[in-house]
C-alpha positions as CSV (number, residue, x, y, z in Angstrom):
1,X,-15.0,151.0,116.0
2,X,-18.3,150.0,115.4
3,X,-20.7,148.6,112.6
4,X,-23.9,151.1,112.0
5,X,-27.2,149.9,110.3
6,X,-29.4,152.6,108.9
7,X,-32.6,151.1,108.4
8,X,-34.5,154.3,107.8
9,X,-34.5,154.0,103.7
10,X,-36.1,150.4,104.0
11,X,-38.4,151.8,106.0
12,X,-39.6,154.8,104.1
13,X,-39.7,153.1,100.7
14,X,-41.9,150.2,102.6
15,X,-44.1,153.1,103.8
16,X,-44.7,154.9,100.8
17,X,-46.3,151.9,99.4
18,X,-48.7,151.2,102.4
19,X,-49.7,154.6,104.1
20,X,-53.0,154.6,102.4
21,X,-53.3,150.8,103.7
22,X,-55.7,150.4,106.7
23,X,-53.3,150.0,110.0
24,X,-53.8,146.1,110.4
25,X,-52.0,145.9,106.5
26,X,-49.9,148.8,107.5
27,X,-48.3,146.6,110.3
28,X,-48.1,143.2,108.3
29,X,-46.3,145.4,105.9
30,X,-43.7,146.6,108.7
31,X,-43.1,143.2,109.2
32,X,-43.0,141.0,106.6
33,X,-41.8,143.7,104.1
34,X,-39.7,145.8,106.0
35,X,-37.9,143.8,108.4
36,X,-37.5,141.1,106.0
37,X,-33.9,141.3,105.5
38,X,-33.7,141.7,109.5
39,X,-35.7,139.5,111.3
40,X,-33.9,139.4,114.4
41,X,-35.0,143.2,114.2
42,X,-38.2,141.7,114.4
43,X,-38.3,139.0,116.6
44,X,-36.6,141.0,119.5
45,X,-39.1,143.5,119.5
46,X,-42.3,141.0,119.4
47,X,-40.2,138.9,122.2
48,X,-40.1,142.0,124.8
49,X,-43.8,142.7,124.6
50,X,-44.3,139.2,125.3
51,X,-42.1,138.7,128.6
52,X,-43.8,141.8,129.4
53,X,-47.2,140.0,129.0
54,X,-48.3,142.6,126.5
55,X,-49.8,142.1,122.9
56,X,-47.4,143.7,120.3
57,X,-50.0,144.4,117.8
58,X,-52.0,146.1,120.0
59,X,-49.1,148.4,120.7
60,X,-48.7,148.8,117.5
61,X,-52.3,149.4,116.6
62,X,-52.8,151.9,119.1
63,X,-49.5,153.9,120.2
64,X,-47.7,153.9,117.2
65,X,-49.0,153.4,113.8
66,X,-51.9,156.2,114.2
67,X,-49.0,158.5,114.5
68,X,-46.3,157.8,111.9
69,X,-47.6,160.2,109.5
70,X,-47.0,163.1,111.6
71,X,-44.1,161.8,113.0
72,X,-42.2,161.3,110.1
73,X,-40.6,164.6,109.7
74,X,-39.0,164.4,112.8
75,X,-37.9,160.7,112.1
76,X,-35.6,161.7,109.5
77,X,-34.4,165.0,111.4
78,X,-33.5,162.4,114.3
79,X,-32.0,160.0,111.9
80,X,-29.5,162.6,110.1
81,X,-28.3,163.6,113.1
82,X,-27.5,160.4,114.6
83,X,-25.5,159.3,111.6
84,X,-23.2,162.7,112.9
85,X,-23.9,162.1,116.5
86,X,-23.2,158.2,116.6
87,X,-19.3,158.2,115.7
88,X,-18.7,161.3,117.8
89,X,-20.2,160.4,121.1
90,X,-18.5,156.4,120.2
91,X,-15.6,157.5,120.0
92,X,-15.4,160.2,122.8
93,X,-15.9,157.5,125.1
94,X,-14.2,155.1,123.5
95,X,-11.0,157.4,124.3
96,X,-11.2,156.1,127.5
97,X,-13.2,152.7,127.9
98,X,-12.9,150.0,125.5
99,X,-16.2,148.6,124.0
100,X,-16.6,145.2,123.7
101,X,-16.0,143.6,120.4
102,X,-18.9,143.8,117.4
103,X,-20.4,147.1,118.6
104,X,-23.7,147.2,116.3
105,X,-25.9,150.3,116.1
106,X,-29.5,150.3,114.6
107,X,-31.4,153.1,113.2
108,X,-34.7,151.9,112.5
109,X,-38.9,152.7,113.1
110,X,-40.2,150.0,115.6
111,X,-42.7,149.3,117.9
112,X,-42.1,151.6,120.8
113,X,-39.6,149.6,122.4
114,X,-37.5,152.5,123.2
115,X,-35.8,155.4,122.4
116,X,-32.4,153.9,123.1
117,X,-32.4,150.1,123.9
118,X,-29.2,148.1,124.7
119,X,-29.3,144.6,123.7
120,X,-27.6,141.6,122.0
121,X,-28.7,141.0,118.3
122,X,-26.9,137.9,117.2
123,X,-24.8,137.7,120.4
124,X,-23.3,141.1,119.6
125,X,-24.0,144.1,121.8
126,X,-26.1,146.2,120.1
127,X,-27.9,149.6,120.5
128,X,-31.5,150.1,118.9
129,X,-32.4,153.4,118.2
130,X,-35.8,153.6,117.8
131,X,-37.4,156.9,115.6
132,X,-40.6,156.5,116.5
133,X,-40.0,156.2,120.2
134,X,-37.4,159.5,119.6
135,X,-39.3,161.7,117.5
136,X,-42.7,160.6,120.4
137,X,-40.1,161.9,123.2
138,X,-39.2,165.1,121.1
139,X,-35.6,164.1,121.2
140,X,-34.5,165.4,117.7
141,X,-31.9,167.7,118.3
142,X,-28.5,166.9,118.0
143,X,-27.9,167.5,121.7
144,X,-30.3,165.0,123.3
145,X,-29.1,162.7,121.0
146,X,-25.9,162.5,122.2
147,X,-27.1,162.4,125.3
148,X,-29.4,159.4,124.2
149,X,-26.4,157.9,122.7
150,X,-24.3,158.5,125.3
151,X,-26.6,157.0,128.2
152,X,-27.2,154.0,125.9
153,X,-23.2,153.3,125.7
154,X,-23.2,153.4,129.1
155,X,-25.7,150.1,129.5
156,X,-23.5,148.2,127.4
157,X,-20.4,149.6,129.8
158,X,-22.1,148.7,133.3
159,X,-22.8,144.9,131.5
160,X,-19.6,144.8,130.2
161,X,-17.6,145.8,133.6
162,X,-20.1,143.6,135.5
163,X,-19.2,140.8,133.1
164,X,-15.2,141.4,134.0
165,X,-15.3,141.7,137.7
166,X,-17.4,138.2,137.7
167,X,-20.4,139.9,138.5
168,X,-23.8,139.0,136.9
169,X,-26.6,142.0,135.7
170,X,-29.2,142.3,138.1
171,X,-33.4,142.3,137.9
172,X,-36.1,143.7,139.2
173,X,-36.8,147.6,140.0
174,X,-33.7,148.3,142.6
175,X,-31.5,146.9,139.9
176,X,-33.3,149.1,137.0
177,X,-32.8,152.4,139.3
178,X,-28.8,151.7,139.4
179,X,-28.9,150.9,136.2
180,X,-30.7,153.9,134.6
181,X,-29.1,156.2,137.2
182,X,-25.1,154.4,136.3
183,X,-26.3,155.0,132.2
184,X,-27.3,158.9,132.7
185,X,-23.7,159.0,134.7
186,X,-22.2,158.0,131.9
187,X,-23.9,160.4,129.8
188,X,-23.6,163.1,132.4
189,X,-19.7,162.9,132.5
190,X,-19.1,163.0,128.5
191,X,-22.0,165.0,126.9
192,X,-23.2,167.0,129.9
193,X,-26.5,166.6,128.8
194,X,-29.7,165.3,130.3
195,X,-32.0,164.2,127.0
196,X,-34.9,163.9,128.9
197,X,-35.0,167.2,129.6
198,X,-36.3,168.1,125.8
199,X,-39.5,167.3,124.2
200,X,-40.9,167.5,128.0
201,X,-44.3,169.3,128.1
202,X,-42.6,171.0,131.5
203,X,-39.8,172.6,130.7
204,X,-38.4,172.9,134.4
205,X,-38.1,169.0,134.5
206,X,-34.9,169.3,136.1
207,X,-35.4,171.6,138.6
208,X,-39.1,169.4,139.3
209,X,-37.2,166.7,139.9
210,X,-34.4,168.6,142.4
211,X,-37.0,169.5,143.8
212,X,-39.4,166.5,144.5
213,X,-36.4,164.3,145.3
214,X,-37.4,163.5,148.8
215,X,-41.1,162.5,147.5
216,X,-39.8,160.7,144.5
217,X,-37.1,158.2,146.4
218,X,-40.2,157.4,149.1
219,X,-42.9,157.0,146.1
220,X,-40.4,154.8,144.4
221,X,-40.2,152.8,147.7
222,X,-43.7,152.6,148.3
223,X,-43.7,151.3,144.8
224,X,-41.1,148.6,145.4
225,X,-42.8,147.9,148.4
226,X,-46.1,147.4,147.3
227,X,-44.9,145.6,144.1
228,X,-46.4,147.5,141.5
229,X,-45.1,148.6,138.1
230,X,-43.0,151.3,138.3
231,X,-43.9,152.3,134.5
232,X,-44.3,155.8,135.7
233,X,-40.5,156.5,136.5
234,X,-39.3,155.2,133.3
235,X,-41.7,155.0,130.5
236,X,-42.1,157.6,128.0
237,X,-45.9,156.7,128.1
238,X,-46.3,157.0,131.8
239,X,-45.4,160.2,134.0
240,X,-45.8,161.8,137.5
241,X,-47.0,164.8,137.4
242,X,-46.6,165.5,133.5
243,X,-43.1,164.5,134.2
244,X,-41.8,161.2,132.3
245,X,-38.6,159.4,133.5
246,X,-38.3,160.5,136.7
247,X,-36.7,157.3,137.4
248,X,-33.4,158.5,135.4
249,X,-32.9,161.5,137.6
250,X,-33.6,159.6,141.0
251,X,-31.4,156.7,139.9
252,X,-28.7,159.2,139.2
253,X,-28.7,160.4,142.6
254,X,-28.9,156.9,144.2
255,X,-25.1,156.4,142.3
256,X,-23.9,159.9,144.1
257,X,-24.9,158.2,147.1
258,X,-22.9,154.7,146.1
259,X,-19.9,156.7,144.7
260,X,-17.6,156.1,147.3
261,X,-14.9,156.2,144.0
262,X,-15.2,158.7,140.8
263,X,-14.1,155.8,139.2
264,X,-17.4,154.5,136.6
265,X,-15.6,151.1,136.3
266,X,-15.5,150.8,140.8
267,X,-19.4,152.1,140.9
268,X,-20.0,149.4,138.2
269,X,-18.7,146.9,140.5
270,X,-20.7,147.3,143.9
271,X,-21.4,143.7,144.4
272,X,-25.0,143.7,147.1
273,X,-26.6,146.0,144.9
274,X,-30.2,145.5,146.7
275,X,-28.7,146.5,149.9
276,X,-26.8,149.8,148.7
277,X,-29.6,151.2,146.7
278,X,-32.3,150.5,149.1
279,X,-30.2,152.5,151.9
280,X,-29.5,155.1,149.4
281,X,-33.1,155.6,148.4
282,X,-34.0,155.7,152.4
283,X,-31.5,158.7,152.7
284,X,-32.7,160.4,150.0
285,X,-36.1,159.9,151.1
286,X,-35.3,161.5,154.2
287,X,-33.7,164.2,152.7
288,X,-30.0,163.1,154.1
């Protein structure tokens, strides 16, 4: 059903070697010792900083090494349950949707590129699940994630729907909001469960965000507006109000506005995107 590629032992023997290293080695180390035998692992990561205009090491240097140490015990928590949570929550939803071909899934330590990141590693989709990003986000129990696993299977559904219907993905932050909000859906309709609920230092992050949804869908448009990063609705760095990924919760009520069908594979296939969302997020800014 799918190919799974626990990294986590590589990692760990790697680390036990080079902890007492100063963070510049401890980094070389990560690459050119650990991610040797996967250095498309690698590459993708140090590629993504770098469309994003960032410096990887830096990131590195900064936001993640410093932390591993104490991080590690929740690492391996998150990675044990994923090997258990992985072929469950696959093949829940495989039940009823087909994934494409080659389905790869990667349980590694990286650079903070996500949590959860669907990809293509050697033209195959692939999900990376990152253990530094998921043990940062306190997403370690076995119910966030499969609600991480879950919403991550739902990127590579919305691509690969889009892909059938003649459709192409979209860009920028009006497509990111469908997508996030079409993922969570996903998640929402076979696990129940909203991961970014847990590890938040607010524990009423749900009802926050009920809440606030009038103010969120008109800062998000004053956002787009404006043109400035909207790091603050999706990043696990970046929050409003304490509150990280906002963004998820507002995109999912942008799709309840779109779903003119129940059907996951119709709301996949809204073709003027742009338009749709941006009328949605008017509504919901004016509390329609």
């Amino acid at each position: 059903m799918f190919e799974l590629l626990d990294t986590l032992p590589a990692f760990l023997a790697t680390r036990g070697t080079s902890r007492h290293l100063n963070v510049e080695q401890q980094i070389d180390r990560w690459a050119a010792e650990y991610l040797r035998p996967w250095p498309e692992l690698r590459e993708v990561q140090i590629e993504d900083y770098r469309l994003q205009g960032l410096d990887w090491r830096e990131i590195a240097r900064t936001r993640i090494f410093p932390d591993l140490e104490q991080w590690h015990a929740d690492m391996v928590l998150a990675r044990d349950h994923l090997l258990n949570v992985l072929p469950e929550v696959v093949e829940r939803i495989a039940a009823i949707h087909s994934f494409p071909g080659g389905l790869l899934c990667v349980i590694h330590v990286g650079l903070g590129c996500g949590a959860g990141w669907a990809t293509q590693l050697h033209g195959r989709p692939a999900v990376l699940f990152g253990l530094e990003n998921i043990a940062g986000c306190g997403w370690t129990s076995r119910e966030a994630l499969m609600g991480l696993v879950a919403h991550e299977l739902g990127h590579l559904l919305l691509d690969q729907w889009r892909q059938e219907a003649g459709l192409a993905a979209g860009q920028g932050p009006i497509w990111q909001l469908f997508e996030e909000g079409f993922a969570q859906r996903v998640a929402l309709e076979y696990t129940g469960t909203w991961h970014m609920v847990h590890g938040q230092e607010h524990l009423d992050w749900l009802s926050w965000c009920k809440g606030r949804l009038p103010d969120l869908a008109n800062r998000y448009l004053e956002l787009v507006k404006r043109r400035y990063p909207l790091s603050e609705f999706f990043g696990s760095w970046l929050e409003i109000d304490g509150r990280s990924q906002a963004g998820i919760y507002l995109g999912v009520e942008v799709i309840h506005k779109l779903a003119y069908s129940p059907n996951l594979k119709d709301i996949a296939a809204v073709t003027d995107i742009e338009a749709a969302c941006l009328k949605a997020l008017r509504q919901l800014a004016n509390d329609e």
